[in-house]
N, C-alpha and C positions, 0 to 999 in steps of 0.2 A: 722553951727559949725560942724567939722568935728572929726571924732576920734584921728584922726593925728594932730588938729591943739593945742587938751589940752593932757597932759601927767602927770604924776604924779610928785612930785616937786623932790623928792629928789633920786638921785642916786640907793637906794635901793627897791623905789619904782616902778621902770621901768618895773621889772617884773609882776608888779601888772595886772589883767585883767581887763579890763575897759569896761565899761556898761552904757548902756543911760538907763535915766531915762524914756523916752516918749517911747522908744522901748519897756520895760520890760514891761512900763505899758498896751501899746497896747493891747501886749498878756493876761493880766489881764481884763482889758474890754472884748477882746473877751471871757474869757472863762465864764465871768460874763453875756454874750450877750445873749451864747449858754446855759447857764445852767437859765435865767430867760424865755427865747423863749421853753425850754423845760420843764417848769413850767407849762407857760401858754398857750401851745400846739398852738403856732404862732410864728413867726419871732419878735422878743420884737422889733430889728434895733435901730434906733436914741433913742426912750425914753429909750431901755436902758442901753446906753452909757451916755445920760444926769444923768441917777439916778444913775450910775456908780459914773459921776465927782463928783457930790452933795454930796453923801453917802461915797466915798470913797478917794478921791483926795487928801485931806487932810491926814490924818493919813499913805496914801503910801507914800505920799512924804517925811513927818516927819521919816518913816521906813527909807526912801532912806539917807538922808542926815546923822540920827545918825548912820547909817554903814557905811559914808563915813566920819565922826567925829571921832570914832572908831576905822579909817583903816581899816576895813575888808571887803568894794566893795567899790571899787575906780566910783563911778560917774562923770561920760564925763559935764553934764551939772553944776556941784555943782563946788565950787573954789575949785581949783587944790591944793591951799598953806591950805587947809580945813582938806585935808585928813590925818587922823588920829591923828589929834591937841590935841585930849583930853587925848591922851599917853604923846607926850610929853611935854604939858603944866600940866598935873595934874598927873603925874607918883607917886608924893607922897600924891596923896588924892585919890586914885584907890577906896577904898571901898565907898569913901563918893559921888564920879563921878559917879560907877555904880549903888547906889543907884538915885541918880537923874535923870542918863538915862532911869531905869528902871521907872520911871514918868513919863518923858516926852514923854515914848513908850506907858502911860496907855492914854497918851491924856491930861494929868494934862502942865498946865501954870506955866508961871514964878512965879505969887503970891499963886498959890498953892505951890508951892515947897517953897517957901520963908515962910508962914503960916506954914507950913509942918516942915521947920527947927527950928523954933522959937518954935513951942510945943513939939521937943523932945531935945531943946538946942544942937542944932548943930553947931560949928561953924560958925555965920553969915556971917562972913567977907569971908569963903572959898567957903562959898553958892554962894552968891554976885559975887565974882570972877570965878566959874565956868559957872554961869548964863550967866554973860558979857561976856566973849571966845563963850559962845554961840551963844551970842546974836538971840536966836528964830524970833525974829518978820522980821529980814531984810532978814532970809535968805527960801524967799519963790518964789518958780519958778509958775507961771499961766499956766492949763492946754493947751492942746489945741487940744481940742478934739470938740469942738462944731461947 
């Protein structure tokens, strides 16, 4: 997949700069390579790029995706019609979106946020409906670093 082959969907998006995900992260392993190899005063190499993906794969990814839910870094790998959906599908629930984002950036799940709304009476139905535009569980890319 090429940088030319995905673009950003809409007209005013074009300007947008677009960034891979496996690229950014490269650079992130490597500095995590160099700074565990000068820990342990040796070359760490493959184990630790492995305790890289294990330890961190997860939670960069989630970073990557809710900036490009967001609109604010357009990602090459994540769906193009993605980018920036939580502006204009939830433009009138902003403060009850950014609280949920700010969850789903601590690592918390759908039933935690769902548990989370129902003890401070939150709107369920707008929960529900923010969740589902999410939908977390389908939209997950496999490293490929190993």
């Amino acid at each position: 997949m090429s940088l030319e082959t995905i673009a950003p969907q809409t007209e005013a998006d074009t300007n947008v700069e677009r960034h891979s995900v496996y690229t950014a992260c490269q650079l992130e392993i490597d500095r995590f390579k160099w700074i565990e190899s000068e820990r342990a005063g040796c070359d760490q190499g493959e184990e630790a790029v492995r305790r890289w993906v294990k330890e961190h794969w997860n939670g960069y990814l989630r970073s990557c995706w809710l900036e490009h839910l967001q609109g604010k870094r357009f990602w090459v790998e994540l769906d193009r019609g993605d980018f920036g959906l939580l502006h204009r599908a939830f433009a009138e629930d902003q403060i009850l979106l950014d609280r949920i984002v700010d969850r789903l950036k601590a690592g918390q799940e759908n039933l935690d946020i769902i548990c989370w709304a129902r003890q401070f009476h939150l709107p369920i139905d707008r929960v529900l409906d923010i969740l589902e535009a999410l939908d977390i569980n389908s939209r997950r890319l496999a490293h490929r670093f190993e």
